[in-house]
C-alpha positions as CSV (number, residue, x, y, z in Angstrom):
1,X,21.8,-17.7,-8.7
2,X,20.0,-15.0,-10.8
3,X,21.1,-13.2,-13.7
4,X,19.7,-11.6,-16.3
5,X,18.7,-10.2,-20.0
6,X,17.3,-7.4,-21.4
7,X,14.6,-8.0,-24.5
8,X,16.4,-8.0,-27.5
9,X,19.8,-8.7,-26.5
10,X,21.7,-11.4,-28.7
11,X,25.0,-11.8,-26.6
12,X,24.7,-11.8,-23.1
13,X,27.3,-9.1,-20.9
14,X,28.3,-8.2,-17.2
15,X,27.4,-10.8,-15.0
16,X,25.3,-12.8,-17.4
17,X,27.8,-12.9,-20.0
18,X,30.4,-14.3,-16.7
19,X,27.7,-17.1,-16.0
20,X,27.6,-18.1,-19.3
21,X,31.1,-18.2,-20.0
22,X,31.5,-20.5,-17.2
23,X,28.6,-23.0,-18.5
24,X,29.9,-23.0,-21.2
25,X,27.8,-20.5,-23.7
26,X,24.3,-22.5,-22.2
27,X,22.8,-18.8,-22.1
28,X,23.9,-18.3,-25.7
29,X,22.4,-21.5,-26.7
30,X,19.0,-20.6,-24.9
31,X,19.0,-17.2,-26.8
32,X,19.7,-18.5,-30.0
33,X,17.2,-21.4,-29.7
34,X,14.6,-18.9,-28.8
35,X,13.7,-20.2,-25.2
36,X,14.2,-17.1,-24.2
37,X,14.2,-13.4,-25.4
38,X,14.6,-11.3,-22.3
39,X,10.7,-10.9,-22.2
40,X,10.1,-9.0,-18.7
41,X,9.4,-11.8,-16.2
42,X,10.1,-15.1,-18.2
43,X,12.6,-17.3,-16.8
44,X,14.6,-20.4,-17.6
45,X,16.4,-22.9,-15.3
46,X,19.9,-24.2,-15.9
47,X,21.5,-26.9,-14.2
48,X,25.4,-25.9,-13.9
49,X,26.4,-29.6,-13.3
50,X,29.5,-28.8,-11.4
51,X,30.5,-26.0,-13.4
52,X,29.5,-23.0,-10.7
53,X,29.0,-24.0,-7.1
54,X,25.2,-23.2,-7.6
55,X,22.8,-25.8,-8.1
56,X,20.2,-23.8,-10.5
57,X,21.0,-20.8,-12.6
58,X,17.6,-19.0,-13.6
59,X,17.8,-15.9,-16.6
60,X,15.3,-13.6,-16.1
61,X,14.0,-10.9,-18.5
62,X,14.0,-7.2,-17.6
63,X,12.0,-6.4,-20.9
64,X,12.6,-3.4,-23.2
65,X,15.5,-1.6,-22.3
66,X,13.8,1.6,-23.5
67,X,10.7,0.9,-20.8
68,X,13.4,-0.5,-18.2
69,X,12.3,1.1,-14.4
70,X,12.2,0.1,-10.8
71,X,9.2,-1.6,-10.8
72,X,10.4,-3.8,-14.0
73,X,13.3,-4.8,-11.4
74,X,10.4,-5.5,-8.7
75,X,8.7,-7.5,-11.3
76,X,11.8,-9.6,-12.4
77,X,12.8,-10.4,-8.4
78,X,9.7,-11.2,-8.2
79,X,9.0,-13.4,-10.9
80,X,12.3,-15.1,-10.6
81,X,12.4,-15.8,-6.8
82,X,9.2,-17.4,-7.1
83,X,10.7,-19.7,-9.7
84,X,13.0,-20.8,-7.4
85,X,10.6,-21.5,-4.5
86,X,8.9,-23.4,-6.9
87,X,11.6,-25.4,-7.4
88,X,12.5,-26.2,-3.9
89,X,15.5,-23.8,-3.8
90,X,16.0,-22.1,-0.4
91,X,18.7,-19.6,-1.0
92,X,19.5,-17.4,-3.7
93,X,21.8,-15.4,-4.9
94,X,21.3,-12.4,-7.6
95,X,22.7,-9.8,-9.0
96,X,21.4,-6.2,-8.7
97,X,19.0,-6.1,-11.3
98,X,19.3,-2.8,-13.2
99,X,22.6,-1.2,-11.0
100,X,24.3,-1.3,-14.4
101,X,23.2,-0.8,-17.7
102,X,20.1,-0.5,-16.6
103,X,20.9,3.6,-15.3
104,X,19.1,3.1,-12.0
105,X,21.3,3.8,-9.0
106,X,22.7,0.2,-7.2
107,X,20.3,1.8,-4.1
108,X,17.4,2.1,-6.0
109,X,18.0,-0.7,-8.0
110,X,19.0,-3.0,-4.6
111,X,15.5,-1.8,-2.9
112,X,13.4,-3.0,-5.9
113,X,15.6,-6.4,-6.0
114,X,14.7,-6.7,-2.3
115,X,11.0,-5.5,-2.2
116,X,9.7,-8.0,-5.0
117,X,11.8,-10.8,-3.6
118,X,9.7,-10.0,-0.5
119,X,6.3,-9.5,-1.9
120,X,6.8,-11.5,-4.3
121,X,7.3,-14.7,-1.8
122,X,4.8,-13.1,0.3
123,X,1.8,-15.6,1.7
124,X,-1.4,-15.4,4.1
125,X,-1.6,-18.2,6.8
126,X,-5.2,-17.3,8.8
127,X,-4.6,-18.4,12.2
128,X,-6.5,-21.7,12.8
129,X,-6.7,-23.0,9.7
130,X,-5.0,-24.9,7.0
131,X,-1.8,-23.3,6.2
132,X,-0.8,-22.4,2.4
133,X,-0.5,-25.2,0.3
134,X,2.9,-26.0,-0.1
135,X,4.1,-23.7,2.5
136,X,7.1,-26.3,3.2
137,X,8.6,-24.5,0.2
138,X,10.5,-21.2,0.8
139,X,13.4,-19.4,-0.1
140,X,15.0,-18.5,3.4
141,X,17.5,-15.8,2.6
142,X,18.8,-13.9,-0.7
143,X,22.5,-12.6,-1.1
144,X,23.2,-9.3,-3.5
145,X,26.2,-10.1,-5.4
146,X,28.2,-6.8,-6.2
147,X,31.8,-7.3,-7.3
148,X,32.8,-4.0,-6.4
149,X,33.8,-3.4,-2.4
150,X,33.8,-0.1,-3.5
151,X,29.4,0.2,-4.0
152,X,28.9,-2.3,-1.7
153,X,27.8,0.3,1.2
154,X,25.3,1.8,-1.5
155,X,23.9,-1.6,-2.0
156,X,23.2,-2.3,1.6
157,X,22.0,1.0,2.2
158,X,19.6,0.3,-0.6
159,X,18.6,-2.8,0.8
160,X,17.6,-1.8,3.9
161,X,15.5,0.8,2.7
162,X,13.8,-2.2,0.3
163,X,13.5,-4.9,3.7
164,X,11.9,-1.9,5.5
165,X,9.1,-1.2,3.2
166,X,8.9,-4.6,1.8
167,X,8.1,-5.6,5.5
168,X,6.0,-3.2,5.9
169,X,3.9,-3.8,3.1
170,X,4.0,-7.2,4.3
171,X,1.9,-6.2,7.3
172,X,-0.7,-3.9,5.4
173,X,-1.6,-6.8,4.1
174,X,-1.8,-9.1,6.9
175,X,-4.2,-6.6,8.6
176,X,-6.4,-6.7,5.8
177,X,-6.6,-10.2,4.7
178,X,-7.3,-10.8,8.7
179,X,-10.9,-12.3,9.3
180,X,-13.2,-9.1,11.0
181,X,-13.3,-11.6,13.9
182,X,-9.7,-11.2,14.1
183,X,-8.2,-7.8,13.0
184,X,-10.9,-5.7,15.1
185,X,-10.8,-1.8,16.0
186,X,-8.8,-3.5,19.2
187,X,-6.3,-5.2,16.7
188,X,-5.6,-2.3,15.1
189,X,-5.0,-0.1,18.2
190,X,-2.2,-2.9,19.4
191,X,-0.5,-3.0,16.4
192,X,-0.1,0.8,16.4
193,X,1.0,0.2,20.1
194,X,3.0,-2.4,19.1
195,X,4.8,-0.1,16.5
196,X,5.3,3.1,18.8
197,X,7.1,0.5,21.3
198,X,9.4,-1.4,19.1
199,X,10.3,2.1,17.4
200,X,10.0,5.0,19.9
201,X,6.6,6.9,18.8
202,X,4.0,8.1,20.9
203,X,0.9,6.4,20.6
204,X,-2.8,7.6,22.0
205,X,-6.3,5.2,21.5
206,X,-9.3,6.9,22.1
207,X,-12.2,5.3,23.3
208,X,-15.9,5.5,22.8
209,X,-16.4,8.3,25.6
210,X,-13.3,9.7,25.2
211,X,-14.4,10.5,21.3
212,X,-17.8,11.6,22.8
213,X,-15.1,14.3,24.8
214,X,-13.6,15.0,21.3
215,X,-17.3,15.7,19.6
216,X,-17.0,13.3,17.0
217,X,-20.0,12.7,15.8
218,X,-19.5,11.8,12.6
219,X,-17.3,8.3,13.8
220,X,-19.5,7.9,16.2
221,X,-22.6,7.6,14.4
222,X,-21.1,5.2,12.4
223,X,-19.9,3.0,15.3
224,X,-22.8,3.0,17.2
225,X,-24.7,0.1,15.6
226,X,-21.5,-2.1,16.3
227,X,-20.9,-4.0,19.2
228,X,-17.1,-4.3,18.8
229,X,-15.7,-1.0,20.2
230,X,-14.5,1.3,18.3
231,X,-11.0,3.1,18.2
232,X,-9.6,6.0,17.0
233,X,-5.5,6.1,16.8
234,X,-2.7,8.9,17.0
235,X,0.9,7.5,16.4
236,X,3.2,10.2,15.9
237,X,6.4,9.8,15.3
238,X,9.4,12.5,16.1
239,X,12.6,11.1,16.3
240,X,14.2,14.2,17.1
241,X,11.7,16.0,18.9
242,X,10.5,18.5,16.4
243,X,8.1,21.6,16.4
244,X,8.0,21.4,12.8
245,X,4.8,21.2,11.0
246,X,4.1,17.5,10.1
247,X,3.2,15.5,7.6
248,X,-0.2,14.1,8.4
249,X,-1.1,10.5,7.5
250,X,-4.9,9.3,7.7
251,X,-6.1,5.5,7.0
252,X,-10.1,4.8,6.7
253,X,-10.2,1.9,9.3
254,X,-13.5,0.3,8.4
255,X,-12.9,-3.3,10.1
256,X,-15.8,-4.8,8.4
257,X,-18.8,-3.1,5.7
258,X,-22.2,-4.6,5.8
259,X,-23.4,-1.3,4.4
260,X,-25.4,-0.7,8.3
261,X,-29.3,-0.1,7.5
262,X,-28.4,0.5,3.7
263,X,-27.2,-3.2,3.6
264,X,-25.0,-4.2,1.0
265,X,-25.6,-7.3,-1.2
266,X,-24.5,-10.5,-0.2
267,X,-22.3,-11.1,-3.2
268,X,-18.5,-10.7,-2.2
269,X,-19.4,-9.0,1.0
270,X,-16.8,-11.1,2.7
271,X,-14.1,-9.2,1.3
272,X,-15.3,-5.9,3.5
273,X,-12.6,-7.4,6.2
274,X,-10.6,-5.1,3.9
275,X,-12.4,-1.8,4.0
276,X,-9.8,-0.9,6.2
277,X,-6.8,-1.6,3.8
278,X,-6.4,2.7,4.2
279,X,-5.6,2.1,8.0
280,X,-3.2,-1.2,6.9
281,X,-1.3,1.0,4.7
282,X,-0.6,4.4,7.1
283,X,0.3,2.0,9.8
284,X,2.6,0.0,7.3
285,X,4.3,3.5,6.4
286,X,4.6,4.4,9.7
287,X,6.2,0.9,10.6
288,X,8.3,1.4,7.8
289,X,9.4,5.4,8.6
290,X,9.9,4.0,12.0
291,X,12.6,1.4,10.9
292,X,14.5,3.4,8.5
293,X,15.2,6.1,11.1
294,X,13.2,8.7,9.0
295,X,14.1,11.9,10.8
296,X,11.0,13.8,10.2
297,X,8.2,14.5,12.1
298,X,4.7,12.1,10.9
299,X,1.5,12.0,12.4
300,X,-0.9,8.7,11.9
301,X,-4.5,9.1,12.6
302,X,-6.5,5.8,12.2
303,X,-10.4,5.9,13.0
304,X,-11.5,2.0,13.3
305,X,-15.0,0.6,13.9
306,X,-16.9,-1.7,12.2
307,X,-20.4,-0.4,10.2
308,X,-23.3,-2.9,11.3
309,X,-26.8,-2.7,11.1
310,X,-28.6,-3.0,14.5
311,X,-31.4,-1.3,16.8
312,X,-28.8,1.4,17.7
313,X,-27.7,1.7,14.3
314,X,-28.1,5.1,12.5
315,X,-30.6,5.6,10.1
316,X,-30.6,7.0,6.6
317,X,-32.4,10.6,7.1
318,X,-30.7,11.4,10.3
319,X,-28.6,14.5,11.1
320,X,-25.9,14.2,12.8
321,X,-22.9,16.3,13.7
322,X,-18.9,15.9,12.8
323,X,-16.2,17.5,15.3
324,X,-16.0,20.6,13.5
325,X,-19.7,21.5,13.9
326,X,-20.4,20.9,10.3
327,X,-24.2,19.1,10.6
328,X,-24.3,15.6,8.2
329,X,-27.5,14.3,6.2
330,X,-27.1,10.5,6.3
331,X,-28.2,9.4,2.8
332,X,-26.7,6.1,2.6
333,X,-24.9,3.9,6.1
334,X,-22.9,2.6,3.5
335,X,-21.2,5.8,2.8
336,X,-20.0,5.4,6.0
337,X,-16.2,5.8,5.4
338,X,-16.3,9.6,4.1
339,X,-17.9,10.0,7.7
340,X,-15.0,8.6,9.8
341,X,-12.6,10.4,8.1
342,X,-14.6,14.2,8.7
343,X,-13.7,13.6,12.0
344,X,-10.1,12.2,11.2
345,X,-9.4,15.0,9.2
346,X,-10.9,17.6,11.2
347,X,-8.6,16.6,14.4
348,X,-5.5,16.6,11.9
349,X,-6.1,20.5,12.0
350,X,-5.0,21.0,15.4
351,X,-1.6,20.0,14.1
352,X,-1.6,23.0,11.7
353,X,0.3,19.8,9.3
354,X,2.5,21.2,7.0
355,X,0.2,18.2,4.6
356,X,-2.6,15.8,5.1
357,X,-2.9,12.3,3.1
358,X,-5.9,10.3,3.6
359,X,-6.0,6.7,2.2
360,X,-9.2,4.8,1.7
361,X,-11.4,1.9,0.0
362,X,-13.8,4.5,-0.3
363,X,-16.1,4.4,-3.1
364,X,-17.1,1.8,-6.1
365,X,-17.3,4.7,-8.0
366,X,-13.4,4.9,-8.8
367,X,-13.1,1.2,-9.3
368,X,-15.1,2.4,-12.3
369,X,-14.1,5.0,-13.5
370,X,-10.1,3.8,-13.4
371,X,-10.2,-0.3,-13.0
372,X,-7.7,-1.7,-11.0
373,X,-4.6,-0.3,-12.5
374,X,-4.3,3.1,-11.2
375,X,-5.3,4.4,-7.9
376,X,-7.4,7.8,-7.7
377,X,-6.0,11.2,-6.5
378,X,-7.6,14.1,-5.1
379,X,-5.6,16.8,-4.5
380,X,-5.9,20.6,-3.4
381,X,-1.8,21.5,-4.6
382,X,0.0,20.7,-7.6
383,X,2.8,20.0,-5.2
384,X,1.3,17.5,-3.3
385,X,-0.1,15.6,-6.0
386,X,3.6,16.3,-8.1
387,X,5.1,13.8,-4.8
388,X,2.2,11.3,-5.1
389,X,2.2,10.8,-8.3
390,X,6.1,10.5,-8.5
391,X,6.5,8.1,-5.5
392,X,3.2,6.0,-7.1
393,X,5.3,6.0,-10.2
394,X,8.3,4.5,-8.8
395,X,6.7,2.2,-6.2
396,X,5.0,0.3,-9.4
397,X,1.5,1.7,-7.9
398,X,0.5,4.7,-10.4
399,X,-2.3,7.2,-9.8
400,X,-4.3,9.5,-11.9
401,X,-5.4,12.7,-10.8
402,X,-9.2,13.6,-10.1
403,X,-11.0,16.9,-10.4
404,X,-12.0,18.4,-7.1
405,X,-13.9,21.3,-8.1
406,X,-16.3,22.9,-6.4
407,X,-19.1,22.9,-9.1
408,X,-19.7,19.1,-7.6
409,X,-20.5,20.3,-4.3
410,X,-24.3,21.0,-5.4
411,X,-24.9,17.2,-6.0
412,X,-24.3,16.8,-1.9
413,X,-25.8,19.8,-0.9
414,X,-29.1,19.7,1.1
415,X,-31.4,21.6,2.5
416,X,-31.6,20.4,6.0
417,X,-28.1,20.5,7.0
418,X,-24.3,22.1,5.8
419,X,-23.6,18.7,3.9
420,X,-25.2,14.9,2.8
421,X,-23.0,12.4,2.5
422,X,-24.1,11.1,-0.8
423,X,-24.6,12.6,-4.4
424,X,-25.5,9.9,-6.1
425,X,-24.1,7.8,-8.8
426,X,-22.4,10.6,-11.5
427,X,-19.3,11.0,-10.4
428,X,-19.6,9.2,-7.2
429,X,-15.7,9.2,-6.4
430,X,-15.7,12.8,-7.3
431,X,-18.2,14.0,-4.4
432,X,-16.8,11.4,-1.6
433,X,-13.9,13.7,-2.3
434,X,-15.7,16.9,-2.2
435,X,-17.4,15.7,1.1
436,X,-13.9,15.5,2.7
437,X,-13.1,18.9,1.8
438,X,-15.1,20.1,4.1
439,X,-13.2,18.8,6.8
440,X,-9.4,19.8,5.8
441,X,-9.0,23.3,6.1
442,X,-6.8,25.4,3.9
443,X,-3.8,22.9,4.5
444,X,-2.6,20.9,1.5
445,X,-4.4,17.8,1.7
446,X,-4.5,14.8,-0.5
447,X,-7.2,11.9,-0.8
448,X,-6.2,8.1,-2.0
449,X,-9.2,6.4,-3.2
450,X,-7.7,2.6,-3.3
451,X,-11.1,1.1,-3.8
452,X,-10.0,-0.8,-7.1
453,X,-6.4,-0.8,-6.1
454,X,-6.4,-2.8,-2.5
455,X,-7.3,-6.3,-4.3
456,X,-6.0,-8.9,-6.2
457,X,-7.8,-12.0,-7.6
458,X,-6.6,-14.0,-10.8
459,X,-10.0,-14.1,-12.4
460,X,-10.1,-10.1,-11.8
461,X,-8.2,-8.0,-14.9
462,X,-5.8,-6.4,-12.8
463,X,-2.2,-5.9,-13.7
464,X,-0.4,-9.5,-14.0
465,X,2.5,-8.4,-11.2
466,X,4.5,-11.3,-10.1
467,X,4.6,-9.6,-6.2
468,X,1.1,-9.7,-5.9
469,X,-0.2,-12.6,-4.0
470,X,-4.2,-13.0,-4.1
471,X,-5.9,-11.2,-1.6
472,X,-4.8,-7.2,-0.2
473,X,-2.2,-5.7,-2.4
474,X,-1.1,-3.6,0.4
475,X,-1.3,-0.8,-2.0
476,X,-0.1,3.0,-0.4
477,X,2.6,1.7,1.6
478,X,5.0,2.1,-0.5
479,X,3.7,5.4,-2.2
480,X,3.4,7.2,1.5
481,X,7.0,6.0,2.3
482,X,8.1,7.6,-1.0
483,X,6.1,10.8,-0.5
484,X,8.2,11.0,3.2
485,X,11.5,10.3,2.2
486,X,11.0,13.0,-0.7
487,X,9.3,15.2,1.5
488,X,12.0,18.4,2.8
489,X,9.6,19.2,5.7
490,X,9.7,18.1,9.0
């Protein structure tokens, strides 16, 4: 079982205080000994010894109770469910981390209990090969203890909510720790088929000549250098058969980056299987949306192809055109996600969306200018990014908000077409965005740039989380779910 202890707290209460009364004042004795403080994520183990039916007891910290929040409850499930895998243990039971004195609600703070006891456990098996070292331990199931019948309904509900997205998540990054070999445009397109089946949604894949119908130039040029065919995705889903304006996801679906003619270097270029962790995340959301029930109408638009250099490929210095008629410079092939999502964007107006979020690795540029703690936001209302930045907040993924002002537009103007789609190093992030702008419309529209966001390595300084597992983070997922649910449209 799990209890736990805020930083600073001398005599444990509620649940904990129970526990320790019935071992006997063991938690005391670990406080006053100073094995433990109530740092966030440190744990000990007890061993009840017949006292309590459970075989382990582990205390975890929530931290300061001053900087107590959902994602501090994610971080503690987390860090104290992998304890117990660790130590063979293959149920657990906890309490609801934060329900109490922590001031969260027992929904919110059952979600967060259940999403980092997810994520947290979460592992990548590639097909074929050899499966995760010590993948014979896991913990198979965890129980919420609430001793009040009364809340128990709230902590179910909350629970669900957490599985959903947790799941979800879950998948986001499956898709993008995938092998290119293996999570192809094709991959992607079944998995969206896969969703709209198991939950209702209507679900269209577009191929190559049926994009050639559509105009869309801009995908197109990217794609043509690739063997693999390419795909582009519509999963809407409209539970109750709206004519509402909806809320209009889009995911970059880059299923592997060698940079085309503008070749990247070789250095980590294996981890370009995830340049299309923006695609992973809108389908994660709209596997998530489609589980909870969310009764609002949401539109998914995926573009997926691969970017590959070949005698077909496109060239830096050609023109091209995107499915709005706005004519492209190519500067750089390997600013070839900004061009699959002009033509994403532009077929999101036909929906006159009430909002349009695009989500993408896009550029290098924002992995410098904000690391890997906060994800980058572009935004054309204060409204849009108020929900983003909100939902970021409480998923544990935060965001900062980027300028999109116009005065960058001259760095990726040109004289031999409307738009190039590169303005060089200043400010890189910042003109990727203002490239997209010229595909959205007057509709409020949002852009994720998850470049320095989508990964996770040990010997990388990113945030020391106990539900991130190396590889995709499977960042976005649970941001878009927590614009949606938030969001009165629809």
């Amino acid at each position: 079982i799990v209890v736990n202890l805020f930083q600073g707290v001398t005599e444990p209460g509620g649940a904990t205080g129970a526990v320790d009364k019935a071992l006997d004042g063991a938690i005391r004795d670990l406080l006053a000994n100073g094995d433990i403080r109530g740092d966030l994520n440190k744990t000990a183990m007890l061993y009840p010894r017949g006292a309590i039916p459970a075989r382990r007891v582990i205390v975890v910290g929530l931290g300061p109770e001053e900087k107590f929040d959902p994602d501090a409850v994610r971080q503690a499930a987390a860090a104290a469910t992998r304890k117990a895998r660790d130590a063979g243990a293959h149920s657990l039971a906890s309490i609801v981390h934060g329900g109490g004195r922590g001031g969260l609600s027992l929904a919110e703070a059952a979600q967060a209990v259940v999403e980092g006891t997810i994520l947290g456990l979460y592992r990548y098996d590639a097909p074929g090969v050899i499966p995760w070292k010590g993948a014979e331990r896991q913990v198979d199931s965890l129980t919420l203890v609430e001793f009040d019948t009364a809340k128990l309904a709230e902590v179910e509900a909350g629970a669900k909510v957490g599985l959903a997205v947790a799941e979800s998540t879950c998948l986001a990054r499956d898709l993008a720790n995938q092998p290119a070999n293996v999570a192809t445009p094709t991959r992607l397109a079944e998995t969206a088929q896969g969703i709209a089946a198991e939950y209702a949604m209507a679900c269209q894949v577009f191929d190559r000549e049926q994009m050639a119908e559509q105009k869309m130039g801009a995908l197109l040029s990217v794609a043509q250098g690739a063997v693999e065919p390419p795909k582009f995705i519509v999963l809407e889903h409209n539970p109750d058969g709206s004519e509402h304006a909806p809320f209009v996801l889009v995911g970059k679906g880059i299923t592997f980056d060698t940079g085309g003619i503008s070749l990247k270097p070789v250095k980590q270029m294996e981890r370009m299987r995830g340049d299309m962790s923006g695609a992973a995340a809108v389908l994660g959301a709209m596997q998530a949306i489609g589980a909870m029930g969310l009764p609002k109408r949401v539109v998914a638009l995926v573009p997926a192809t691969e970017n590959m250099p070949s005698g077909a490929a496109t060239r830096p210095g050609d023109i091209i055109t995107a499915m709005n008629g706005v004519t492209i410079e190519i500067i750089s092939t390997d600013a070839e996600g900004r061009l699959i999502l002009a033509d994403a964007l532009a077929y999101a107006l036909r929906y006159e969306p009430a909002a349009v979020v695009d989500v993408a690795t896009l550029t290098g540029a924002i992995e410098v200018a904000l690391g890997h703690y906060m994800t980058g936001v572009y935004a054309s209302d204060d409204w849009l990014w108020e929900a983003i930045q909100v939902a970021g907040e409480t998923a544990g993924e935060p965001t900062w908000r980027m300028p999109l002002r116009p005065m960058y537009d001259r760095q990726i103007t040109t004289p031999f077409a409307d738009v190039k789609n590169g303005g060089g190093r200043p400010g890189g992030s910042v003109t990727a965005a203002r490239f997209l702008a010229k595909f959205v419309g007057q509709h409020a529209w949002a852009h994720l740039d998850i470049a320095g966001t989508n990964w996770w390595e040990r010997d990388l300084p990113y945030p020391k989380k106990p539900y991130y597992v190396r590889g995709n983070t499977g960042v976005g997922v649970r941001t878009l779910v927590g614009v949606l649910r938030g969001w009165e449209g629809g």
